[in-house]
LOBALO-208207 format. One record per residue (C-alpha): residue in one letter; residue number from 1; chain; x negated, y negated, z. Coordinates in steps of 0.02 Angstrom, whole numbers, plus 50000, padded with zeros to 5 digits. Layout:
// residues N
res  n  chain  u  v  w
A  NUM  A  X  Y  Z
...
This chain:
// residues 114
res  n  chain  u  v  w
X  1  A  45665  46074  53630
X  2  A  45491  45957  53603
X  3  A  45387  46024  53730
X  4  A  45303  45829  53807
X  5  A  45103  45809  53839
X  6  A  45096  45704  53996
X  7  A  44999  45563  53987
X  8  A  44840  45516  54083
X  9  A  44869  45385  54219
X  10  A  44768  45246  54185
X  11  A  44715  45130  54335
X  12  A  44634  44974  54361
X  13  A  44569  45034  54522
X  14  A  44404  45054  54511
X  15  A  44379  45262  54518
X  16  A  44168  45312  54564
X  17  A  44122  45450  54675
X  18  A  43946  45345  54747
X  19  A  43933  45210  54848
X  20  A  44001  45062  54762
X  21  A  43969  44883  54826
X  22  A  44091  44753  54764
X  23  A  44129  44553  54787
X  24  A  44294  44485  54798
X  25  A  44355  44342  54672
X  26  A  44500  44216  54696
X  27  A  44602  44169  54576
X  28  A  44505  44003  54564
X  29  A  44352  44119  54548
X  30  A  44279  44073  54720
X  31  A  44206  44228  54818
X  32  A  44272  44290  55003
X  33  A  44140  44268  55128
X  34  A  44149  44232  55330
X  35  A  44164  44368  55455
X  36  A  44312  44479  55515
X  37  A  44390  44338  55633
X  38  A  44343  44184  55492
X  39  A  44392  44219  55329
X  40  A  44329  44082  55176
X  41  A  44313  44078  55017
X  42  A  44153  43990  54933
X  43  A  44080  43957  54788
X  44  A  43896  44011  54835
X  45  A  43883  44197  54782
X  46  A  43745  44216  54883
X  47  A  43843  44184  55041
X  48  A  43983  44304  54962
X  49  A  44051  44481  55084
X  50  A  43972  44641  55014
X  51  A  44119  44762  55036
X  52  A  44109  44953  55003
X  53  A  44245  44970  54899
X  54  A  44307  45163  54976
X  55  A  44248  45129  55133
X  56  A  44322  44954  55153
X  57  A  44491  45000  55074
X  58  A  44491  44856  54944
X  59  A  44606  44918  54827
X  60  A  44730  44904  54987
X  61  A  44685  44778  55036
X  62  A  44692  44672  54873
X  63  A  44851  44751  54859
X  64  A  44915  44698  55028
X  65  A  44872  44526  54974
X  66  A  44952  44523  54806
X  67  A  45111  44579  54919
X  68  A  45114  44471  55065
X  69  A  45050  44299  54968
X  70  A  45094  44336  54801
X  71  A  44891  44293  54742
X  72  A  44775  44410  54616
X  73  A  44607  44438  54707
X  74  A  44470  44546  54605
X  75  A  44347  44661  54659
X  76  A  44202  44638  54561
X  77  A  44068  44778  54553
X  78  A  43901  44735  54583
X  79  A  43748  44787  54495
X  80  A  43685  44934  54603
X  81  A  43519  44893  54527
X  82  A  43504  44741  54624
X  83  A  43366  44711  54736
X  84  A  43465  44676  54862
X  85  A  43476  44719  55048
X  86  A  43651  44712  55137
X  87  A  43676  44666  55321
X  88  A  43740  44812  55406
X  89  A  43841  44672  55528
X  90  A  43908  44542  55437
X  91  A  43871  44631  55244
X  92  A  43780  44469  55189
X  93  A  43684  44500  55046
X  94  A  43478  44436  55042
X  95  A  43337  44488  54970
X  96  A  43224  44622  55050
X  97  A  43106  44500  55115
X  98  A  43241  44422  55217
X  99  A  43291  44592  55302
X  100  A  43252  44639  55475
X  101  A  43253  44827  55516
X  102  A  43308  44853  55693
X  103  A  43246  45011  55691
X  104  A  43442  45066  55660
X  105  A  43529  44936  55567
X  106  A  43469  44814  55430
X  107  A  43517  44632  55489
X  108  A  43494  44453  55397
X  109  A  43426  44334  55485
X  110  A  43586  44240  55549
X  111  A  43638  44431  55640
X  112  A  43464  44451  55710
X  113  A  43471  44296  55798
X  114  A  43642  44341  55901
């Protein structure tokens, strides 16, 4: 009897043991912005929702949505050598001279104003 190797899973979940920051992509390559109670899609990257991809669940989630609406979204991993700040409320992205420290939380200027 052959004796069988078994073979590696491969996965195109994304597999990193750090901190990794991702956008998510449409199928008409438009990124997923808003807030948790308004959801959009847009085609300004800059106004695009930072998600931690372990944190946030996306491979779940983008699974959830591939079930329920029968639509591909991406998570696509962003640079982590971006100089980029991330609002701890809302996870818009801006540069660091946009940031306000609270002392606690980093906030854009849209969060800092609420």
């Amino acid at each position: 009897m052959e004796k069988k190797t078994p073979r590696p899973i491969v996965s195109a979940v994304m597999d990193d043991s750090s901190s990794v920051k991702v956008l998510i992509v449409n199928e008409e390559g438009q990124y997923l912005s808003g807030t948790a109670t308004h959801w959009e899609f847009t085609e300004e990257r800059c106004r695009a929702r930072v998600f931690d991809y372990a944190q946030d669940h996306v491979a779940d989630q983008l699974q959830l949505v591939r079930n329920a609406y029968r639509t591909v979204w991406i998570a696509v991993k962003l640079d982590p050598h971006e100089a980029y700040e991330f609002c701890d409320r809302c996870g818009a992205r801006m540069t660091a001279t946009y940031a306000w420290f609270s002392g606690k939380f980093f906030l854009c200027p849209g969060c800092r104003t609420q």
